[in-house]
C-alpha positions in Angstrom: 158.0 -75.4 -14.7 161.4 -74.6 -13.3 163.7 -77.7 -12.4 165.4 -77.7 -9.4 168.3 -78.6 -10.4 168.4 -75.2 -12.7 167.4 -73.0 -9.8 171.2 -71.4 -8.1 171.6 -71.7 -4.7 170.3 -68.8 -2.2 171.0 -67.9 1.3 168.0 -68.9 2.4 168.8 -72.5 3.3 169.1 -74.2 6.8 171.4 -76.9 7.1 169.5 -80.1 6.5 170.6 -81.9 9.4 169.5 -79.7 11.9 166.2 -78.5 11.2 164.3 -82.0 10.7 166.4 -83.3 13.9 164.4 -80.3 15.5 161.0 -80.9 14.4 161.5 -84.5 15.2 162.0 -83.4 18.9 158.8 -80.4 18.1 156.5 -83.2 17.2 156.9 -85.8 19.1 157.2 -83.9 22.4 155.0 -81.5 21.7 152.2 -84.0 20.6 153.0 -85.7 24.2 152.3 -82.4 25.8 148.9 -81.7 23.6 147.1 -85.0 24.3 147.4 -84.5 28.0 144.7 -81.8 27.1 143.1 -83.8 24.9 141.4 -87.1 26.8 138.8 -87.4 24.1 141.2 -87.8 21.4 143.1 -91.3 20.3 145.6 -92.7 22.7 149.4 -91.6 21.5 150.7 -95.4 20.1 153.6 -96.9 18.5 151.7 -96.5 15.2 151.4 -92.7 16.3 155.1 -92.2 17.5 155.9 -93.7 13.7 153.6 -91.1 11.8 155.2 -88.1 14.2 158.6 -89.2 13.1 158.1 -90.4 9.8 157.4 -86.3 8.6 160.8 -85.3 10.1 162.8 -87.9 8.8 161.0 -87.4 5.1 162.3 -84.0 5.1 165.9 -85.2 4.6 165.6 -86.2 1.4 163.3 -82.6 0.6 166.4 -80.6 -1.3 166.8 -83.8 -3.9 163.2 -85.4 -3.9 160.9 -82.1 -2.9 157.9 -83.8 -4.6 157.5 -86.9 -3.6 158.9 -86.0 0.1 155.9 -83.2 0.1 153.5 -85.7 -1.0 154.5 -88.7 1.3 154.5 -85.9 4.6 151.1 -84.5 3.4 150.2 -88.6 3.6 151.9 -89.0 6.8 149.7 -85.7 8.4 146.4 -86.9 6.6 146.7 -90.4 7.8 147.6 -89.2 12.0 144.4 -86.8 11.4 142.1 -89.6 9.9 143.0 -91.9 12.7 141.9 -88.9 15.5 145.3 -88.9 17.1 145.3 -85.9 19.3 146.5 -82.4 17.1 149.4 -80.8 17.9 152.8 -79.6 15.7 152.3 -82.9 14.1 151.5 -80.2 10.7 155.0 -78.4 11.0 156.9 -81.2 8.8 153.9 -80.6 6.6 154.3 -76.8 6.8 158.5 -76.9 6.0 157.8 -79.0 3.2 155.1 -77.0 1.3 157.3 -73.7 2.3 160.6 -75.4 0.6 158.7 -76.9 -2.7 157.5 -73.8 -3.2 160.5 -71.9 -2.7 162.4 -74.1 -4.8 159.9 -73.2 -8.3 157.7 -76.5 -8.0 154.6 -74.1 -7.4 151.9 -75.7 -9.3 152.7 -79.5 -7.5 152.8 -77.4 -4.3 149.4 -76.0 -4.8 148.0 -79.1 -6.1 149.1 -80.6 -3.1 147.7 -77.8 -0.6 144.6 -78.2 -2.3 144.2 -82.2 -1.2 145.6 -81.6 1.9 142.9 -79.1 2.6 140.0 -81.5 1.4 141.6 -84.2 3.6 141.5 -81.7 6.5 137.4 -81.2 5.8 136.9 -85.2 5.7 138.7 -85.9 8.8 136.9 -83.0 10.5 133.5 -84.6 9.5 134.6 -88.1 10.3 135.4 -87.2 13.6 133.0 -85.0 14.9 129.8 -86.1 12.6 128.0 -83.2 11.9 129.7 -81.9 9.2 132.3 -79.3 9.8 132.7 -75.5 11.2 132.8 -72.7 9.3 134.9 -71.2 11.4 137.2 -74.4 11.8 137.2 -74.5 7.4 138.1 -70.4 7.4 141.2 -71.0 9.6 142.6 -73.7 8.1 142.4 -72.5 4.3 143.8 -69.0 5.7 146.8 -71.4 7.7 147.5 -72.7 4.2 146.9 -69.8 2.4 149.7 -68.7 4.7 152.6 -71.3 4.4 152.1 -71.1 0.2 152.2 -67.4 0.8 155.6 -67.8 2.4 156.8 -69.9 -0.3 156.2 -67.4 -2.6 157.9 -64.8 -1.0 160.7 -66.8 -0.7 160.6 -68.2 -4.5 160.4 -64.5 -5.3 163.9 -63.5 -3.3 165.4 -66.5 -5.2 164.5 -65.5 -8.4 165.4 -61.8 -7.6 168.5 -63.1 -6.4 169.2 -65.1 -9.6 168.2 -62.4 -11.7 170.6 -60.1 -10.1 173.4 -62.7 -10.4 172.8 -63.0 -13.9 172.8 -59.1 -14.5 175.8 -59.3 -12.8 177.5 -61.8 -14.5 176.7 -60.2 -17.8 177.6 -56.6 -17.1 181.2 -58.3 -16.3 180.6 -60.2 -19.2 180.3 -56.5 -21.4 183.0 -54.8 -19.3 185.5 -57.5 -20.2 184.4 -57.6 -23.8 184.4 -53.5 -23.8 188.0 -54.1 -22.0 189.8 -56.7 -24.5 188.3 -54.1 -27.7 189.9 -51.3 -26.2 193.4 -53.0 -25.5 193.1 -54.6 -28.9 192.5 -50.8 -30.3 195.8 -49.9 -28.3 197.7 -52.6 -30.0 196.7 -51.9 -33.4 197.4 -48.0 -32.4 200.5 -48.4 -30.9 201.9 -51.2 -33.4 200.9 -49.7 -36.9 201.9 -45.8 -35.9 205.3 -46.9 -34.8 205.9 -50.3 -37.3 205.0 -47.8 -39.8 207.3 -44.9 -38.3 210.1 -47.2 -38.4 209.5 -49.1 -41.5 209.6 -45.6 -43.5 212.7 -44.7 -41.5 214.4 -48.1 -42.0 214.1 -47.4 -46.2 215.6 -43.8 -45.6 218.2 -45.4 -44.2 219.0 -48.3 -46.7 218.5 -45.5 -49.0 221.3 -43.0 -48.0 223.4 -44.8 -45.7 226.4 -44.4 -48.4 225.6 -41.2 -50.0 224.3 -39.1 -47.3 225.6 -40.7 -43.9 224.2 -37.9 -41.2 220.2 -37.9 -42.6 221.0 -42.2 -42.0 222.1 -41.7 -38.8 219.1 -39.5 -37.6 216.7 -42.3 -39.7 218.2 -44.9 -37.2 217.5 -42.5 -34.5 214.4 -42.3 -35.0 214.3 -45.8 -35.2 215.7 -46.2 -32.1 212.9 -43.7 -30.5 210.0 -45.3 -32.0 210.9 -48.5 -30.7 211.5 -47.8 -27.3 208.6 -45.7 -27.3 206.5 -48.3 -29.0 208.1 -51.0 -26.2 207.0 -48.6 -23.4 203.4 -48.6 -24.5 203.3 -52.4 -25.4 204.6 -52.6 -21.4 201.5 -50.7 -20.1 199.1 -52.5 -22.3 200.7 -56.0 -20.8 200.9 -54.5 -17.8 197.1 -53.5 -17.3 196.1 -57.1 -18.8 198.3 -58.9 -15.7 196.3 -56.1 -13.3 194.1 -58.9 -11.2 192.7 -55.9 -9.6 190.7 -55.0 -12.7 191.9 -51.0 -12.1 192.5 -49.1 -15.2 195.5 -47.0 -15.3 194.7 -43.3 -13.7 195.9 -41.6 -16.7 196.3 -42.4 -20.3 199.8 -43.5 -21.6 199.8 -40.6 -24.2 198.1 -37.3 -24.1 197.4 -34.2 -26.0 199.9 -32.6 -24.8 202.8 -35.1 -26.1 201.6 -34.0 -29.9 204.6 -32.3 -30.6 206.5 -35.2 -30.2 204.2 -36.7 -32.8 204.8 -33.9 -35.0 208.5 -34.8 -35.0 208.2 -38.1 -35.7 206.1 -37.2 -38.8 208.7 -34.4 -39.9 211.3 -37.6 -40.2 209.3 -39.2 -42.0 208.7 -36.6 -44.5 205.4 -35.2 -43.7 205.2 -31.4 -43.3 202.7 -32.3 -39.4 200.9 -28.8 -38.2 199.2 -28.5 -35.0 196.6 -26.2 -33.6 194.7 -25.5 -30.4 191.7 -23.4 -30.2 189.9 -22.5 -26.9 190.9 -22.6 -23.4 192.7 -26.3 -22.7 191.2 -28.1 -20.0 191.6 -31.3 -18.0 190.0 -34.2 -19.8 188.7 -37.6 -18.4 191.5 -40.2 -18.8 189.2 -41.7 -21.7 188.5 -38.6 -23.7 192.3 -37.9 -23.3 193.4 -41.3 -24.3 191.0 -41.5 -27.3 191.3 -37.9 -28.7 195.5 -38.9 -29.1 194.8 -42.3 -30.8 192.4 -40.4 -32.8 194.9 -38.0 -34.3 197.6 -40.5 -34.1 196.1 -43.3 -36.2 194.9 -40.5 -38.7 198.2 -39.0 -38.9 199.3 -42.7 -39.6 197.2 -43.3 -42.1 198.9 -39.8 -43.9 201.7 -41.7 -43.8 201.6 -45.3 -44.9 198.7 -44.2 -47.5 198.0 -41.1 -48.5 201.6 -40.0 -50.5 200.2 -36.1 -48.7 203.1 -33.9 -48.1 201.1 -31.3 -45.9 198.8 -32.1 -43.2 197.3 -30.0 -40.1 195.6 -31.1 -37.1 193.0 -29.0 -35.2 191.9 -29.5 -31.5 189.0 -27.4 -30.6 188.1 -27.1 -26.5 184.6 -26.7 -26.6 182.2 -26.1 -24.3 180.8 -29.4 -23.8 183.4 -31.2 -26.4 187.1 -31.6 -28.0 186.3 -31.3 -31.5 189.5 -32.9 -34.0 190.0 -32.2 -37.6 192.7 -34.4 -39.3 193.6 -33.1 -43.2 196.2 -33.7 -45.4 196.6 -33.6 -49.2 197.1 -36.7 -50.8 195.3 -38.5 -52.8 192.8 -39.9 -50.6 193.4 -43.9 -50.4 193.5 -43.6 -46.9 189.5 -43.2 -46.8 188.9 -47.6 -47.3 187.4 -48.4 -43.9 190.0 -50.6 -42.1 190.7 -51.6 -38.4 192.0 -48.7 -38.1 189.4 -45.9 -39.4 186.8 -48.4 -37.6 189.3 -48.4 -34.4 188.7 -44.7 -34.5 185.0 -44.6 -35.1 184.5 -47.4 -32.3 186.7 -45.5 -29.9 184.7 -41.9 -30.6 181.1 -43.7 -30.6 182.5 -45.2 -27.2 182.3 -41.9 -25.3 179.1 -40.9 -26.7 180.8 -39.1 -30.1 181.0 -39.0 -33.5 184.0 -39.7 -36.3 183.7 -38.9 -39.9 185.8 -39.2 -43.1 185.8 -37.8 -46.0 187.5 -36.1 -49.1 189.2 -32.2 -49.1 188.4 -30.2 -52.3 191.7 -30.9 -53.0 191.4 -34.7 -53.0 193.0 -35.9 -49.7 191.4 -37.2 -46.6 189.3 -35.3 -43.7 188.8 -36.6 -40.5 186.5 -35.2 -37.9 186.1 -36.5 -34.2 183.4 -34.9 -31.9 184.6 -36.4 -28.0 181.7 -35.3 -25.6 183.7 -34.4 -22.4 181.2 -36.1 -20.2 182.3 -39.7 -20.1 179.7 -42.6 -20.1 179.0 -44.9 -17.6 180.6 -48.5 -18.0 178.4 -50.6 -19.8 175.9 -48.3 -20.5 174.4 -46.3 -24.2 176.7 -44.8 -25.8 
């Protein structure tokens, strides 16, 4: 059975001043009004002014006791019916307080309780009248109870849905911002290898020939300079799009496809022999597809780099008709295929949109890296 104290709040919930105030007012004068039609029935008393209040009052406490504030009003109805005061909306304390048990998960007290209540309402018939009880009297009062749980159950039911929506809600954010800090950290480790690694190489040429051959050190430190401000700007971005408190991702990615030349470059200083080639018709690509297809061929053509010793490698970007297709080969000798963070930040990033990344050996012993980047982008949160 579900504790209250575990259930979350839900809009359904009048304030708790107000509505026992108003059945207290219900009750009492509207018993007043009743046994003027009623001169058979048991004179209204102190004793009888003490029962109509006592349900209202009860119902205080019914958000932090429900039980026991059910099971005193369901005494406090039974004992005014036993003692033939005249009936009148001395049952709607009882009918609140089944409808808020209820609501709150306590169902199996509740009906427990419904089900005394209703034997109590056949014994005080028969003590009354005498001759047993009526039918029809019996079928109404089991359908007015059938009614209130009825209620409760529809409103337990909206709480639950309610919870179970908060819940999904809470954990789709939960996924989103998990999804969120893995693809910064994939930037990071992008941006910070390519560009350590760019400048580290360059940093040796330059110890190397700053003496003997002064003009090849002085484009070394350019290139320094380059990568590091480059490297600064997309560090900025990342930073900037964790301080973003309105949760919007950038429009467009930081790099693009169309900035591989300028990777080219940057490989050609650092002594790699970098070709590029585009097949089919270019076409505009979902910020994502854009973002991950350049991180793709960037981290691979890092990976050239710091591992492989390759002196030639070529990059291929096929527009499909439902995909960019990659191709990453060099020939080196082929150290750069032991799965690190950054092959798996790859592979993480293509299985992200739906795709595919695969390494493996050239006939000639270097690396091959093949990306398949549906264009069709999935939704947040969702399969991949």
């Amino acid at each position: 059975m579900t504790s209250d104290a575990s259930l979350p709040s839900h809009p359904w919930r009048p304030a708790p001043l107000v509505v026992p105030l108003v059945l207290l007012v219900v009750q009492v004068l509207g018993t007043r009004g009743a046994a003027q039609n009623q001169p058979d029935a048991r004179a209204l008393d102190a004793a009888a002014y003490a029962l109509l209040v006592a349900g209202p009052l009860a119902l205080l406490l019914v958000t932090r006791y429900p039980r026991v504030v059910l099971v005193l009003v369901t005494v406090v109805t039974s004992i005014y019916l036993l003692a033939d005061y005249p009936p009148g909306p001395v049952f709607a304390s009882f009918a609140v307080a089944v409808v808020v048990v209820i609501a709150r998960g306590h169902r199996g007290w509740a009906w427990s309780v419904l089900v005394a209540a209703y034997a109590v309402a056949l014994v005080a018939w028969s003590a009354v009248h005498g001759n047993g009880w009526s039918w029809a009297w019996a079928t109404g009062v089991l359908a007015w109870l059938l009614v209130l749980a009825g209620v409760g159950e529809l409103i337990a039911l909206r709480r639950s849905r309610a919870r179970a929506a908060r819940e999904a809600s809470a954990q789709a954010r939960a996924r989103a911002e998990g999804e969120e800090r893995l693809r910064v950290a994939r930037d990071l480790h992008d941006v910070v290898a390519h560009h350590i690694s760019l400048i580290n190489v360059q940093a040796q040429v330059a110890l190397h020939l700053g003496d003997r051959r002064p003009e090849q050190a002085a484009i070394a430190l350019a290139t320094i300079r380059d990568a590091s401000s480059e490297a600064l700007a997309e560090l900025r971005d990342l930073i900037g799009v964790l301080r973003d408190d309105t949760g919007v991702a950038p429009r467009a990615p930081v790099s693009r496809l169309a900035t591989l030349d300028e990777l080219v470059r940057r490989a050609e200083v650092a002594g790699l022999d970098l070709s590029v080639r585009t097949t089919g018709p270019p076409r505009t690509l979902a910020a994502p597809v854009e973002l991950a297809a350049y991180r793709i061929v960037q981290e691979a053509v890092t990976n050239v780099v710091r591992h492989s010793g390759a002196e030639h490698a070529s990059v291929d970007v096929s527009y499909g008709s439902d995909a960019l297709e990659i191709a990453v080969d060099d020939d080196g000798h082929g150290s750069a295929l032991a799965e690190g963070s950054g092959l798996r930040g790859m592979r993480e990033r293509a299985e992200a949109l739906g795709g595919t990344l695969g390494v493996t050996s050239t006939p000639t012993g270097g690396v091959a890296v093949r990306a398949h980047l549906p264009y069709a982008v999935p939704e947040p949160g969702g399969a991949t």
